[in-house]
PDB file of N, CA, C, O and CB in Angstrom:
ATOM      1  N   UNK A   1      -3.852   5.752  -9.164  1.00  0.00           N
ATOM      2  CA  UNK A   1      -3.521   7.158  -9.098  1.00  0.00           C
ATOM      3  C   UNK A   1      -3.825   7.729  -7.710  1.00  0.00           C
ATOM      4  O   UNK A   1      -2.915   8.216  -7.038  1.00  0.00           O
ATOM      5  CB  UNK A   1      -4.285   7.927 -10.171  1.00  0.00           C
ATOM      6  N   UNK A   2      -5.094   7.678  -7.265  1.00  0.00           N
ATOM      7  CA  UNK A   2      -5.044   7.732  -5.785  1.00  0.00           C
ATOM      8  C   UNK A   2      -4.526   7.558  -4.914  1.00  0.00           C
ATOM      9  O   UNK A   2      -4.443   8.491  -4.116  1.00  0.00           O
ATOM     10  CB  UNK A   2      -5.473   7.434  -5.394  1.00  0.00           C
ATOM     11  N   UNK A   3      -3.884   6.242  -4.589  1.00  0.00           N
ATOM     12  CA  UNK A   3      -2.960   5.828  -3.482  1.00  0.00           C
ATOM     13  C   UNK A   3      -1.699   6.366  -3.823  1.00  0.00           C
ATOM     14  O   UNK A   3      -1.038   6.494  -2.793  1.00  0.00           O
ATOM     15  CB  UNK A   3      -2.853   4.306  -3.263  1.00  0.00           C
ATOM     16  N   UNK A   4      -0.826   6.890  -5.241  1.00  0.00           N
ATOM     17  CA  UNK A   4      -0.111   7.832  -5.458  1.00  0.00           C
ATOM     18  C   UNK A   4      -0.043   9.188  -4.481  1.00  0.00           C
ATOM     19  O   UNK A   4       0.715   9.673  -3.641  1.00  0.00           O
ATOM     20  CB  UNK A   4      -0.449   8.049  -6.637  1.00  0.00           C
ATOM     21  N   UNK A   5      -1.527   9.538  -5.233  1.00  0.00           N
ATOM     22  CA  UNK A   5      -1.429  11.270  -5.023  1.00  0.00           C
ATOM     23  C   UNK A   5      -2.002  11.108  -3.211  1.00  0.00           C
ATOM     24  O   UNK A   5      -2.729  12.069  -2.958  1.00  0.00           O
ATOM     25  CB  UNK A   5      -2.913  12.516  -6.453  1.00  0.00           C
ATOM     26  N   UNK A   6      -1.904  10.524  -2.453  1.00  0.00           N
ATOM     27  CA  UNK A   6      -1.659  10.072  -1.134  1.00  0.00           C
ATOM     28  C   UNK A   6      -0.456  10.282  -0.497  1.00  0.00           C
ATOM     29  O   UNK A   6      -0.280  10.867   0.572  1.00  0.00           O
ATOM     30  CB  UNK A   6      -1.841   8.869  -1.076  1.00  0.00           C
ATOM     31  N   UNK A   7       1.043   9.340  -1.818  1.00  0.00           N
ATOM     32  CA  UNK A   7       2.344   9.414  -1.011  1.00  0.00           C
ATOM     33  C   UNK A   7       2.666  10.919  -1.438  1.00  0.00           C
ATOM     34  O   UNK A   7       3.074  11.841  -0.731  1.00  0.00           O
ATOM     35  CB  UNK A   7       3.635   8.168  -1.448  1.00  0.00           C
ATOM     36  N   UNK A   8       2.311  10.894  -3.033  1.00  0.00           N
ATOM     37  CA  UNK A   8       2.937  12.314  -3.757  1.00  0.00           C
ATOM     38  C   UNK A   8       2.498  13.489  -4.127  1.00  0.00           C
ATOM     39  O   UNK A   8       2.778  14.015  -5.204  1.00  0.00           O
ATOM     40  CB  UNK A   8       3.340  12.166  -4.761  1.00  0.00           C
ATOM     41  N   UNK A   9       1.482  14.177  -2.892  1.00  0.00           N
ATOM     42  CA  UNK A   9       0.926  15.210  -3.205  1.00  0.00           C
ATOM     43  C   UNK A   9       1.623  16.030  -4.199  1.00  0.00           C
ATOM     44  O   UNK A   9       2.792  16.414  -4.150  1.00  0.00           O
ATOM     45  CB  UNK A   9       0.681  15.804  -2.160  1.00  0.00           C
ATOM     46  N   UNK A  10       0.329  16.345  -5.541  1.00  0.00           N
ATOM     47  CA  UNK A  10       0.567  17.095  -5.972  1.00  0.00           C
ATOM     48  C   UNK A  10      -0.124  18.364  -6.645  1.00  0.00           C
ATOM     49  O   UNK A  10      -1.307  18.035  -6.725  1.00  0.00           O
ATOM     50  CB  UNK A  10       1.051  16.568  -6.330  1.00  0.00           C
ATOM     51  N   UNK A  11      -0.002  19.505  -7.112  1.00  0.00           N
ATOM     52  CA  UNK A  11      -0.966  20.222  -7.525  1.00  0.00           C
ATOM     53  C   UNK A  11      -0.856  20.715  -8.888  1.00  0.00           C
ATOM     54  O   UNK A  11       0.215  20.649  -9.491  1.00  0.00           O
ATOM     55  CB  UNK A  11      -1.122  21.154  -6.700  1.00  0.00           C
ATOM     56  N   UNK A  12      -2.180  21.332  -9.538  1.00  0.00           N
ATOM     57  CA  UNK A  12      -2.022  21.474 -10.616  1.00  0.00           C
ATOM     58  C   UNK A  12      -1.962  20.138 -11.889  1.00  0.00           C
ATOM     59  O   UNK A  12      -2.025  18.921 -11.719  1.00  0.00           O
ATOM     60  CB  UNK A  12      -1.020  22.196 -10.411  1.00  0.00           C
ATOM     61  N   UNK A  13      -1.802  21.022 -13.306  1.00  0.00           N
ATOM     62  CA  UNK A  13      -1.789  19.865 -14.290  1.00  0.00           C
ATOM     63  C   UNK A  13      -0.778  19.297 -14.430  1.00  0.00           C
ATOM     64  O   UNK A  13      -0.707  18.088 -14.648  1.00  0.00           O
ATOM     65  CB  UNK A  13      -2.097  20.092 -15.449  1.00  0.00           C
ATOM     66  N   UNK A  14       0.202  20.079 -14.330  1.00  0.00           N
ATOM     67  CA  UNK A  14       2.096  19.979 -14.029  1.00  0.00           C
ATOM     68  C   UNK A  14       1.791  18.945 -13.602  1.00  0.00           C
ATOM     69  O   UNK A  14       1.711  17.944 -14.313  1.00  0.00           O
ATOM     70  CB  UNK A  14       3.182  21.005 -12.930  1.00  0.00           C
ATOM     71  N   UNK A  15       1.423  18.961 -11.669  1.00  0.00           N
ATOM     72  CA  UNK A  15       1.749  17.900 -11.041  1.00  0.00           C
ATOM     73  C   UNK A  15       0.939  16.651 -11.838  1.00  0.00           C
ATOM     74  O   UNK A  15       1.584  15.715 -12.310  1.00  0.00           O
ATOM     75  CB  UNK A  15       1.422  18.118  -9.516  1.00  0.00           C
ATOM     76  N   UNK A  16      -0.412  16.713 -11.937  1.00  0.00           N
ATOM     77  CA  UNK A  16      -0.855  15.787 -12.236  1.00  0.00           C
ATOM     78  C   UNK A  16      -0.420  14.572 -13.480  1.00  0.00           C
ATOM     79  O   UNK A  16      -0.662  13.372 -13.608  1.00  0.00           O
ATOM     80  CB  UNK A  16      -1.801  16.315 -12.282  1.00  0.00           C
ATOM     81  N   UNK A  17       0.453  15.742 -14.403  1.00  0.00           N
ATOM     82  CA  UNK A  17       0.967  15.082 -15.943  1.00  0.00           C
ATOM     83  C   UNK A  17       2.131  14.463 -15.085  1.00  0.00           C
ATOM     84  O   UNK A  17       2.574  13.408 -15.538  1.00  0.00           O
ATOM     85  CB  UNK A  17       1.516  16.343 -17.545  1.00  0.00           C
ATOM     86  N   UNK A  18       2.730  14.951 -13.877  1.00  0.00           N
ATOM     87  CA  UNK A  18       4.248  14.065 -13.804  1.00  0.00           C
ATOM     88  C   UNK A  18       3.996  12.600 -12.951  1.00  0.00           C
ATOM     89  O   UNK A  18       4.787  11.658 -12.898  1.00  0.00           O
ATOM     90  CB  UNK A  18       5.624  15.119 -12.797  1.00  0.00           C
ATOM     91  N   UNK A  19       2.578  12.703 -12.266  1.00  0.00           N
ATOM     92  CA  UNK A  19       2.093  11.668 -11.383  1.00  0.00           C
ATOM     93  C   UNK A  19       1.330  10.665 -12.300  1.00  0.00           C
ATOM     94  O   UNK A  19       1.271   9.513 -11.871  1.00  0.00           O
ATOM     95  CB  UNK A  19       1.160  12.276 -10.208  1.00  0.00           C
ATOM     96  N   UNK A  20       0.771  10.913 -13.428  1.00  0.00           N
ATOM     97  CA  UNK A  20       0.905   9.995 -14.493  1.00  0.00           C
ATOM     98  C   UNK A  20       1.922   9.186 -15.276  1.00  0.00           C
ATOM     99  O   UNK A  20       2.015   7.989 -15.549  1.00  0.00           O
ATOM    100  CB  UNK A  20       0.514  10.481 -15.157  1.00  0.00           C
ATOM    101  N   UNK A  21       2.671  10.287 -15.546  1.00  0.00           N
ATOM    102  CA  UNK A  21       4.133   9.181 -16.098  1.00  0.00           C
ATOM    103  C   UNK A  21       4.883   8.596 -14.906  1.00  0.00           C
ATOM    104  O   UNK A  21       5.827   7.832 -15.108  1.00  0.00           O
ATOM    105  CB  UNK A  21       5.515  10.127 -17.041  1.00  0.00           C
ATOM    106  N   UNK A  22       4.467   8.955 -13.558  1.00  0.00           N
ATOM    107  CA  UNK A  22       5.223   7.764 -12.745  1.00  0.00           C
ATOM    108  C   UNK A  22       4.323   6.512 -12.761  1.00  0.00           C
ATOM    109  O   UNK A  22       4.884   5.435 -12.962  1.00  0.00           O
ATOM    110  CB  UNK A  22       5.535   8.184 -11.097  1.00  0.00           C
ATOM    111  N   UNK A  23       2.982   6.533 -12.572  1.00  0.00           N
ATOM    112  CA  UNK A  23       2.273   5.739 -12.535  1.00  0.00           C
ATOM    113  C   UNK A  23       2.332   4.516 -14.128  1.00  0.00           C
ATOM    114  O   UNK A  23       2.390   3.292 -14.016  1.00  0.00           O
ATOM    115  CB  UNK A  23       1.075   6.606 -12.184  1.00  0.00           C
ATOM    116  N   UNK A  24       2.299   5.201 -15.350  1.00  0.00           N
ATOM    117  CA  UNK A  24       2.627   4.330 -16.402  1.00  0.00           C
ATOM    118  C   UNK A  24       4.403   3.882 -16.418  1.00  0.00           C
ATOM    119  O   UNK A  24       4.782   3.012 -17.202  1.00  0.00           O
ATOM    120  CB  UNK A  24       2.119   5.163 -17.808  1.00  0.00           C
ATOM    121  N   UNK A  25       5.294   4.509 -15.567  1.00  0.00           N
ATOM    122  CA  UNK A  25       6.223   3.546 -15.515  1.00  0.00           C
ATOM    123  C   UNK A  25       6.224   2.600 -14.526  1.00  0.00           C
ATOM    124  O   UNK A  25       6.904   1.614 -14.810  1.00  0.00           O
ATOM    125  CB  UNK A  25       7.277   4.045 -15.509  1.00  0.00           C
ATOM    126  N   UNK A  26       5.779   2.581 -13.642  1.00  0.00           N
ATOM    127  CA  UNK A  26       5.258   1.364 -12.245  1.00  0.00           C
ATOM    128  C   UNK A  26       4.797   0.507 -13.196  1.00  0.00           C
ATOM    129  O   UNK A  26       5.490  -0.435 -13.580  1.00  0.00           O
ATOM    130  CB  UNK A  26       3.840   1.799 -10.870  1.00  0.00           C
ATOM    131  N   UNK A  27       3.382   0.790 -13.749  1.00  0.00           N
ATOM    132  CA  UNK A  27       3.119  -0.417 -14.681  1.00  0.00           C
ATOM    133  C   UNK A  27       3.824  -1.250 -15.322  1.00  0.00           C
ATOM    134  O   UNK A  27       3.969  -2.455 -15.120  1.00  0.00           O
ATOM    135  CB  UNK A  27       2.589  -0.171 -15.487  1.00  0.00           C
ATOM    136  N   UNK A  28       4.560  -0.142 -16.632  1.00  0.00           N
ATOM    137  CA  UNK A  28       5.134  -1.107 -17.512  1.00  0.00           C
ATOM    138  C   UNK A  28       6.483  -1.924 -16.874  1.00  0.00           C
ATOM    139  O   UNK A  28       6.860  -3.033 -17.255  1.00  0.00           O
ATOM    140  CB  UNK A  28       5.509  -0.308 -18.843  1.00  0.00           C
ATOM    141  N   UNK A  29       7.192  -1.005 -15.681  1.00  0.00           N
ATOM    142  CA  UNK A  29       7.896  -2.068 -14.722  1.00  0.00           C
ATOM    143  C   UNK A  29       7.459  -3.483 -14.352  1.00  0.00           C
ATOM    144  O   UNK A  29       7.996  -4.534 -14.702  1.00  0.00           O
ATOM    145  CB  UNK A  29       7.970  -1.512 -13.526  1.00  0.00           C
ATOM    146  N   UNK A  30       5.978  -3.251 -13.287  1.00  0.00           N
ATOM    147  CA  UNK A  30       5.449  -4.675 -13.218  1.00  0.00           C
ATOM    148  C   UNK A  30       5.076  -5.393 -14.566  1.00  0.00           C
ATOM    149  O   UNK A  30       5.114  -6.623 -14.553  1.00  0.00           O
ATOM    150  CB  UNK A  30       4.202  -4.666 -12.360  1.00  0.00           C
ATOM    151  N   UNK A  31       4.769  -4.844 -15.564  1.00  0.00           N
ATOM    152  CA  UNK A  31       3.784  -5.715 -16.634  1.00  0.00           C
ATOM    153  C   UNK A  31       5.337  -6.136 -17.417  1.00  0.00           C
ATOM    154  O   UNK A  31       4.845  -6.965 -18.182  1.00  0.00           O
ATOM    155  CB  UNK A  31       2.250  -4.564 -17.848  1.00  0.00           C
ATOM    156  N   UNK A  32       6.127  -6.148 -17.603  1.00  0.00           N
ATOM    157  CA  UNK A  32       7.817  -6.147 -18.312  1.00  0.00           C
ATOM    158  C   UNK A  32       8.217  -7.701 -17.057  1.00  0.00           C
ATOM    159  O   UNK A  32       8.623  -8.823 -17.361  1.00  0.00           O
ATOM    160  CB  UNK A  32       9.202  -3.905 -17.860  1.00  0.00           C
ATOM    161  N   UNK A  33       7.953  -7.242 -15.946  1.00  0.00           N
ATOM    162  CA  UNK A  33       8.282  -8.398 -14.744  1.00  0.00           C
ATOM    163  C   UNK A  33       7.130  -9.623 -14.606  1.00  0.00           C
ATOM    164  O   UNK A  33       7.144 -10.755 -14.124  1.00  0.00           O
ATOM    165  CB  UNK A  33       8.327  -7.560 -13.124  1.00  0.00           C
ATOM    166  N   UNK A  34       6.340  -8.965 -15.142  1.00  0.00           N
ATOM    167  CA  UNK A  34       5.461 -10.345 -15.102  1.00  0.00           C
ATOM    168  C   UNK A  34       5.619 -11.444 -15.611  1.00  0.00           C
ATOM    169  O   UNK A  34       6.445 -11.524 -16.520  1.00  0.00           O
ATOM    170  CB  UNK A  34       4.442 -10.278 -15.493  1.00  0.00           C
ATOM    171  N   UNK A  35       4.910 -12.599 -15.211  1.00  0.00           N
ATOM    172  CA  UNK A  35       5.049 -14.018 -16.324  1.00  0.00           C
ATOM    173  C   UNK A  35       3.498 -14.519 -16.397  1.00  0.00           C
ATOM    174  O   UNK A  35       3.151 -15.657 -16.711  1.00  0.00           O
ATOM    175  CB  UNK A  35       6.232 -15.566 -15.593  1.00  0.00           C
ATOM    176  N   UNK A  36       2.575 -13.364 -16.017  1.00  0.00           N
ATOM    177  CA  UNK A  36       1.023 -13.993 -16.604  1.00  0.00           C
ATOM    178  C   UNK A  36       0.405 -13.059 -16.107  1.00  0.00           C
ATOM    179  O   UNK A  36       0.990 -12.246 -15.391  1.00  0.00           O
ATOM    180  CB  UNK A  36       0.338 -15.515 -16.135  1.00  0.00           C
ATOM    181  N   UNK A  37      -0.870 -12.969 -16.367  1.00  0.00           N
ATOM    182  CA  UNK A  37      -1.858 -12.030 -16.149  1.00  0.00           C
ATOM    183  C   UNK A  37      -1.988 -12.229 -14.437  1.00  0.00           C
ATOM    184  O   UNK A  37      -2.257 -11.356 -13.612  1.00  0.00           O
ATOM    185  CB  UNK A  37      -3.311 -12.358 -17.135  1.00  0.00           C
ATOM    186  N   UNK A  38      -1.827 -13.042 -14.306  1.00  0.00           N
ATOM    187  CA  UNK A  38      -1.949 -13.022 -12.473  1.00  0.00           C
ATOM    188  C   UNK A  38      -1.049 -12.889 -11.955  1.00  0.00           C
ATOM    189  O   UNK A  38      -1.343 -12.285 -10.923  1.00  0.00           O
ATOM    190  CB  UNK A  38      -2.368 -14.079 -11.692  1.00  0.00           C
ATOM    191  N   UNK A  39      -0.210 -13.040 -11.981  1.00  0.00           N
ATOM    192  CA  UNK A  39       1.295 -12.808 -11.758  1.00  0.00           C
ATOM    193  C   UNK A  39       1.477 -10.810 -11.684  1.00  0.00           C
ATOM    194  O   UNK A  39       1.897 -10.251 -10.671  1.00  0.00           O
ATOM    195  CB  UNK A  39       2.301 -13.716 -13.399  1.00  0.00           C
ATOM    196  N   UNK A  40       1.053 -10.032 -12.985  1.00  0.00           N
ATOM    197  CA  UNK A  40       0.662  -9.312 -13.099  1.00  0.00           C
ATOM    198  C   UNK A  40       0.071  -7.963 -11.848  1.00  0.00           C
ATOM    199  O   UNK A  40       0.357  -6.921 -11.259  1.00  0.00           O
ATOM    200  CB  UNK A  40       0.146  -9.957 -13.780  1.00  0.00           C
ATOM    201  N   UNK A  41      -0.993  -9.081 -12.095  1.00  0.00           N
ATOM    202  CA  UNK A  41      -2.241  -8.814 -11.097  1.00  0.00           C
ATOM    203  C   UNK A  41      -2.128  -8.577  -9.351  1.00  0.00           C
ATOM    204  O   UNK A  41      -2.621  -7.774  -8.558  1.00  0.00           O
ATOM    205  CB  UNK A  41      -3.144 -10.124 -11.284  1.00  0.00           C
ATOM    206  N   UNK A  42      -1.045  -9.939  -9.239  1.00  0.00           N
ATOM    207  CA  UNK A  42      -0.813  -9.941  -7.859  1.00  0.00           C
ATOM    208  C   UNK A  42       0.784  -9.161  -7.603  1.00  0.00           C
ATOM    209  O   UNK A  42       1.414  -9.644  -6.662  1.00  0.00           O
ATOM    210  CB  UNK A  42      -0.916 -11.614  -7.320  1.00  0.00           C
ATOM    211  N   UNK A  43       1.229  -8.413  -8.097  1.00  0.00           N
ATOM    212  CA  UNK A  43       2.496  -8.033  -8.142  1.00  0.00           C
ATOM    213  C   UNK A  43       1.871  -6.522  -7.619  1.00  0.00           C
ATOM    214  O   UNK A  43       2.187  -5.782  -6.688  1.00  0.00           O
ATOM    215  CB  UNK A  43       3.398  -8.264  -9.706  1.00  0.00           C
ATOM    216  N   UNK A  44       0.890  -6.446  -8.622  1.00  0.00           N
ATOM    217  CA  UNK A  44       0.211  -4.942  -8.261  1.00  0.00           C
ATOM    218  C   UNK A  44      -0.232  -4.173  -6.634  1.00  0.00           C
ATOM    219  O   UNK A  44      -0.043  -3.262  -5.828  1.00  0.00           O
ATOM    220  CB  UNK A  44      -1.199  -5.053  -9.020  1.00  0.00           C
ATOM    221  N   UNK A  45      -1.058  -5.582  -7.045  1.00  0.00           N
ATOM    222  CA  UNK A  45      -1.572  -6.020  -5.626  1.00  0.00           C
ATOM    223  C   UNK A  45      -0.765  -5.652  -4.073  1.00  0.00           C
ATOM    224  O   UNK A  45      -0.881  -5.058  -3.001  1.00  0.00           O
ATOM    225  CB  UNK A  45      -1.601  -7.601  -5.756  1.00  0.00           C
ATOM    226  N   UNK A  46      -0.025  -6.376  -4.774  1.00  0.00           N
ATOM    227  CA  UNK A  46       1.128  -6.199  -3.495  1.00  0.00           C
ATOM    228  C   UNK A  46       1.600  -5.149  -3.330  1.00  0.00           C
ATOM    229  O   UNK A  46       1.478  -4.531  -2.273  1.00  0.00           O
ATOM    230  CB  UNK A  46       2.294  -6.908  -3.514  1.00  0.00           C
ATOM    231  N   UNK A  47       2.380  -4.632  -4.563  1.00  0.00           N
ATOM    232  CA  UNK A  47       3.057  -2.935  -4.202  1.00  0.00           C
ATOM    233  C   UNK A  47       2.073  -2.187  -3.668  1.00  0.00           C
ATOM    234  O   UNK A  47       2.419  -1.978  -2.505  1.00  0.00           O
ATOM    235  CB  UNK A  47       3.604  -1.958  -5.554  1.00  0.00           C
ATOM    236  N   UNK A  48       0.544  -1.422  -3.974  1.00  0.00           N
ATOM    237  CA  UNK A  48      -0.349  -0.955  -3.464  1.00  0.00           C
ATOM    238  C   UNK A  48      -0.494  -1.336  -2.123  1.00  0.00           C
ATOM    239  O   UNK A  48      -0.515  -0.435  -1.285  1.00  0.00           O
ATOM    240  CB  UNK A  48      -1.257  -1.137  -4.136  1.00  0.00           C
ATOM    241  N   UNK A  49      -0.610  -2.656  -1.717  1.00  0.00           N
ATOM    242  CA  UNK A  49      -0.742  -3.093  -0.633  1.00  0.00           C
ATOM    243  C   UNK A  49       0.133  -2.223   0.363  1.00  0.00           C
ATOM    244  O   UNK A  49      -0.131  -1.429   1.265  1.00  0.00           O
ATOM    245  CB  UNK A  49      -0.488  -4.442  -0.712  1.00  0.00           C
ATOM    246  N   UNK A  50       1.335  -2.747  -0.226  1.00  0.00           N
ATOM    247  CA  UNK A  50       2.808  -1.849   0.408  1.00  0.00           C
ATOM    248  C   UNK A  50       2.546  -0.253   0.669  1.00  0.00           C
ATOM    249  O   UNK A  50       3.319   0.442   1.329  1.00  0.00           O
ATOM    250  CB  UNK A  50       4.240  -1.881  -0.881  1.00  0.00           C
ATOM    251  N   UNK A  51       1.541   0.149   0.158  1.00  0.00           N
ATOM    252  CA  UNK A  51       1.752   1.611  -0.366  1.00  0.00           C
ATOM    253  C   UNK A  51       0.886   2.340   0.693  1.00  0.00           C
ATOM    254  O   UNK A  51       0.845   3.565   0.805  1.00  0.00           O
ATOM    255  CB  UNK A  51       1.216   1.912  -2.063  1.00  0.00           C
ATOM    256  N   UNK A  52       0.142   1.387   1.519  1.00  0.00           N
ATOM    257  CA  UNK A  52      -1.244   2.366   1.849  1.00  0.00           C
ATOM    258  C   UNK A  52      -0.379   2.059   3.835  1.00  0.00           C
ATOM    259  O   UNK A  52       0.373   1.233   4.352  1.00  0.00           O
ATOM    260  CB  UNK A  52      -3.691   1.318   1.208  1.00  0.00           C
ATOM    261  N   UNK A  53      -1.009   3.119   4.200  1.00  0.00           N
ATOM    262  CA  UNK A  53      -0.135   3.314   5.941  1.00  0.00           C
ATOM    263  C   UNK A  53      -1.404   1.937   6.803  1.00  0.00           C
ATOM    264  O   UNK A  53      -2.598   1.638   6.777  1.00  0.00           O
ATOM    265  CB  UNK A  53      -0.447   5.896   7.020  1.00  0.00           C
ATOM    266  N   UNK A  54      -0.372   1.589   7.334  1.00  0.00           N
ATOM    267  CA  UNK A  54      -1.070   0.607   8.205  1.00  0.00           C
ATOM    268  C   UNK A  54      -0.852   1.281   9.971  1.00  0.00           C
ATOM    269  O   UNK A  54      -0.019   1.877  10.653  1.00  0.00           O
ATOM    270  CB  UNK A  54      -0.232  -1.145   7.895  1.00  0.00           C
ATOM    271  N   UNK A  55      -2.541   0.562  10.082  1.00  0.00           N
ATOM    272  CA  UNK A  55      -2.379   1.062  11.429  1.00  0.00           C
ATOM    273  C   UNK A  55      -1.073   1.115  13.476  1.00  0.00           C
ATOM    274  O   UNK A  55      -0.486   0.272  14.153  1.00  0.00           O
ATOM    275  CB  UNK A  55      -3.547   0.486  11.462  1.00  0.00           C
ATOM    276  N   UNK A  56      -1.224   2.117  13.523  1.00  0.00           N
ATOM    277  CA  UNK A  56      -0.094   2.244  14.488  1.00  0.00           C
ATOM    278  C   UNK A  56      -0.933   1.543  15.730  1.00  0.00           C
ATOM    279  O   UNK A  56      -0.091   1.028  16.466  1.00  0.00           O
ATOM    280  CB  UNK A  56       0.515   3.985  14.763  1.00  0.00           C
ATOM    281  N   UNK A  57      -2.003   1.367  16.147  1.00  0.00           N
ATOM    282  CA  UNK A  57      -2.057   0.579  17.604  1.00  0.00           C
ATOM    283  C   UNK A  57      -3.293  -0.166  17.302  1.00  0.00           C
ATOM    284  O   UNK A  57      -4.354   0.191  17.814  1.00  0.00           O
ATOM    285  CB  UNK A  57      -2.190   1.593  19.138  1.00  0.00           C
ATOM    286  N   UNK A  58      -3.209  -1.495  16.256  1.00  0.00           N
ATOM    287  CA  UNK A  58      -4.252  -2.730  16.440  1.00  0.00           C
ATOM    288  C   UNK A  58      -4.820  -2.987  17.452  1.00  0.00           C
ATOM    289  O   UNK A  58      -4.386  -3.420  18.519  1.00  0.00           O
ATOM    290  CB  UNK A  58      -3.837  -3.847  16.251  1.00  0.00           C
ATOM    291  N   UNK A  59      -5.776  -2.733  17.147  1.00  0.00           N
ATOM    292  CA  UNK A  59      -7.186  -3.262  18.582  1.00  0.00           C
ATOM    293  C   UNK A  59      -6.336  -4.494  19.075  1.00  0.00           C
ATOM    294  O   UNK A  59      -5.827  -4.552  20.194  1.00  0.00           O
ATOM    295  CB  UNK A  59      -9.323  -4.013  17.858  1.00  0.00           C
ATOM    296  N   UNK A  60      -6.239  -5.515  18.065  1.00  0.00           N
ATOM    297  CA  UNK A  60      -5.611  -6.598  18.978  1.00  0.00           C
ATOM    298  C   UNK A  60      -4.830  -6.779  20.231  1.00  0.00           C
ATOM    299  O   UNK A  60      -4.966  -7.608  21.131  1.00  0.00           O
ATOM    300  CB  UNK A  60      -4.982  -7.072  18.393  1.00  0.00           C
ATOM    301  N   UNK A  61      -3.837  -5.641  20.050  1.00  0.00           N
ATOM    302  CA  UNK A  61      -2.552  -5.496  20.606  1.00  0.00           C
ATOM    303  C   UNK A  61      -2.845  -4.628  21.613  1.00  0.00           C
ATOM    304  O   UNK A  61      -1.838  -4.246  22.209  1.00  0.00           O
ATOM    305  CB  UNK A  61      -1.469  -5.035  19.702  1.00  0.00           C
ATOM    306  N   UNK A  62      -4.436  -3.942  22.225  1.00  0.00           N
ATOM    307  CA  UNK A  62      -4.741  -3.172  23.206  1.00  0.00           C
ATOM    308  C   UNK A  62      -5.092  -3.431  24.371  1.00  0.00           C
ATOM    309  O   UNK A  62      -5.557  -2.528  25.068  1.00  0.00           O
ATOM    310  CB  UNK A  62      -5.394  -2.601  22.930  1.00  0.00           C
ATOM    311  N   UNK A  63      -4.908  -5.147  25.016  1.00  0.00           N
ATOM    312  CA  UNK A  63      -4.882  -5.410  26.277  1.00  0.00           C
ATOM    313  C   UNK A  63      -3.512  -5.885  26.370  1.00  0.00           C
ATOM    314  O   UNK A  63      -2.758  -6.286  25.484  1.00  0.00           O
ATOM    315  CB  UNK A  63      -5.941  -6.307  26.740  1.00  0.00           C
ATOM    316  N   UNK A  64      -3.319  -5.741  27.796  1.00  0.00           N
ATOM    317  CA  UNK A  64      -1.705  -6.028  27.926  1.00  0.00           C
ATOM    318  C   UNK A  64      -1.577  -7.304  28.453  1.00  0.00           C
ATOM    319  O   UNK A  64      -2.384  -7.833  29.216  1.00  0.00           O
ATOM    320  CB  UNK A  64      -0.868  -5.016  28.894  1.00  0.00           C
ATOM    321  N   UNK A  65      -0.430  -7.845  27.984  1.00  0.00           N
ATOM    322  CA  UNK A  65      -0.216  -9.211  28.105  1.00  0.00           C
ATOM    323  C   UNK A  65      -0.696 -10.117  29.796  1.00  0.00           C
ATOM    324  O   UNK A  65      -1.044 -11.283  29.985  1.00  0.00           O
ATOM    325  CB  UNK A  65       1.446  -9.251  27.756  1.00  0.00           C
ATOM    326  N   UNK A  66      -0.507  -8.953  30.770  1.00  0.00           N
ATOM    327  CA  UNK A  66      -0.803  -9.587  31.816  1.00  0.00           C
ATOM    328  C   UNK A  66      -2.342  -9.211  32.281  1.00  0.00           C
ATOM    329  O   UNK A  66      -2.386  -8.501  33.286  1.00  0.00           O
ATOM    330  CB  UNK A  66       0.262  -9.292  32.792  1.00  0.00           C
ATOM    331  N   UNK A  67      -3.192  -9.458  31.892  1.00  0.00           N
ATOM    332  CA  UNK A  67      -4.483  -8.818  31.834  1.00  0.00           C
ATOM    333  C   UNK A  67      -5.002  -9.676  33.369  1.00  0.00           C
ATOM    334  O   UNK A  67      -4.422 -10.587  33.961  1.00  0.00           O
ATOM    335  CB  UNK A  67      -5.481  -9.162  30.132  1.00  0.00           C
ATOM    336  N   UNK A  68      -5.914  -9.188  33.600  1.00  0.00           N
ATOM    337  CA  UNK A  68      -6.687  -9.972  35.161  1.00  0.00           C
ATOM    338  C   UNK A  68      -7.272 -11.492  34.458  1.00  0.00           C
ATOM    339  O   UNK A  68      -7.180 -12.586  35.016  1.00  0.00           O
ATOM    340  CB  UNK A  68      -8.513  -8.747  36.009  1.00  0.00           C
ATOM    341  N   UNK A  69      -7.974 -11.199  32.901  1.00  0.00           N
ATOM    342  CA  UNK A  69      -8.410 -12.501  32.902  1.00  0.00           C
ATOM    343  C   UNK A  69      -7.374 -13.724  32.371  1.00  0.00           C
ATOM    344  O   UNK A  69      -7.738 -14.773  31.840  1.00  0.00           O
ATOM    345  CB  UNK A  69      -9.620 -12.445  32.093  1.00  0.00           C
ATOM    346  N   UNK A  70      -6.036 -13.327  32.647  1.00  0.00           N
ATOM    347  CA  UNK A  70      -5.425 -13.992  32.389  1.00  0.00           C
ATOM    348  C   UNK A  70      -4.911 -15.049  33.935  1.00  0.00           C
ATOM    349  O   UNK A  70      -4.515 -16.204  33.776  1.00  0.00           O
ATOM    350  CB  UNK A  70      -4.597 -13.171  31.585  1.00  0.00           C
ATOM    351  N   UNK A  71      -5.014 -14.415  35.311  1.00  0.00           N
ATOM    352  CA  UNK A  71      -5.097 -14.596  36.311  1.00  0.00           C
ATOM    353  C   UNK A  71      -5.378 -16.235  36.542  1.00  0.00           C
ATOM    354  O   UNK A  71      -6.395 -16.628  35.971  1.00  0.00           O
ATOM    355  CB  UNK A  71      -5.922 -13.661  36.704  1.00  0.00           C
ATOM    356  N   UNK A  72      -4.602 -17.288  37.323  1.00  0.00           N
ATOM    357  CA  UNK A  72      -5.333 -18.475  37.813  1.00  0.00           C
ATOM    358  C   UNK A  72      -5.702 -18.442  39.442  1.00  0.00           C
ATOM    359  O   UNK A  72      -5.106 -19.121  40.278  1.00  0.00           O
ATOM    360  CB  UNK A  72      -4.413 -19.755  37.481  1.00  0.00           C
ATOM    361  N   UNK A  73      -6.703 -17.602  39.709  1.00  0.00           N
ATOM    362  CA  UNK A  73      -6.755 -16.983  41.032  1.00  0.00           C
ATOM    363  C   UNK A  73      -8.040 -18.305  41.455  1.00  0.00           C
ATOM    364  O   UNK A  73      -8.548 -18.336  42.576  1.00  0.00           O
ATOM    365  CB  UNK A  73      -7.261 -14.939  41.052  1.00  0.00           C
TER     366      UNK A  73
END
């Protein structure tokens, strides 16, 4: 429900009763698509995964390719 009310702000009980029945149809979507409890499990997994914002500038990716210690000086 959280990572929902993240994409689908909403307010009130209104909102909250309609962000429930999306959430029990996601389920019974994945749990209808499943073929085992892990299967299940990791299907979930994944859409949530999908769901949450990933970062725009990875530390990794914050020296630039031609860096000094890349240098054979």
């Amino acid at each position: 429900m959280e990572t929902l009310k993240r994409h689908l702000p909403v307010s009130g009980q209104q909102g909250l009763h309609e962000l429930r029945k999306i959430a029990i149809r996601f389920e019974e979507k994945i749990y209808t698509a499943a073929t085992s409890q892990s299967d299940y499990l990791r299907k979930i997994a994944l859409k949530m995964l999908t769901m949450e914002p990933k970062p725009q500038n990875p530390i990794g990716n914050a020296l630039p390719s031609n860096s000094a210690g890349d240098s054979n000086n």
